[in-house]
MARFI-851772 format. One record per residue (C-alpha): chain; x, y, z. Coordinates in pm, whole numbers. Each point is the difference from the previous one (the first is absolute). Layout:
N
A, X, Y, Z
...
REM end
This chain:
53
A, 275, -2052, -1185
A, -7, 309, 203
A, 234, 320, -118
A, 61, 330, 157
A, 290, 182, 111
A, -40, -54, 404
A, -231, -127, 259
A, -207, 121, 260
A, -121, -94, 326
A, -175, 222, 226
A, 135, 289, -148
A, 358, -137, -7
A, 230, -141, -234
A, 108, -335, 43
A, 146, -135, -322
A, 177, 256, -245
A, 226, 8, -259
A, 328, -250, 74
A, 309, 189, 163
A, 329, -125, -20
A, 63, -399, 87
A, 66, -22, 352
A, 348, -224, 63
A, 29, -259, 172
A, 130, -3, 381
A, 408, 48, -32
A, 259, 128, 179
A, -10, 150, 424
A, 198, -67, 278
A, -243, -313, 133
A, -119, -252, -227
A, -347, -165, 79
A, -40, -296, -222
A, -341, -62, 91
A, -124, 378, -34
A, 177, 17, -353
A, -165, -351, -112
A, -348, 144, 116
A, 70, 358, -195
A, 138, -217, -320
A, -332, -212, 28
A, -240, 304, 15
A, 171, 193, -294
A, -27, -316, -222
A, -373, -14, 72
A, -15, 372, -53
A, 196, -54, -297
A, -257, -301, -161
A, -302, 225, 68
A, 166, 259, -202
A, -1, 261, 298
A, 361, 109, -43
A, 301, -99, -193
REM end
């Protein structure tokens, strides 16, 4: 197990503390089901790998 507070790649961060959750697609005056099913799919991955909340 590897612990630290952020990681660096090249001389740039690329994974950091968490920030806040990010919702799930709601709300706007079009609806793409297929978009929203595709954005609900990534943050669940996002979610498992513990990358966000």
């Amino acid at each position: 197990m590897v612990r630290g507070a952020r990681l660096m790649v090249g001389g740039r961060q690329v994974v950091g503390e968490r920030g806040a959750p990010v919702p799930a697609p709601a709300g706007g005056a079009m609806v793409d089901a297929e978009a929203r099913a595709t954005l609900a799919a990534v943050l669940d991955r996002l979610r498992a790998q513990g990358l966000t909340n």
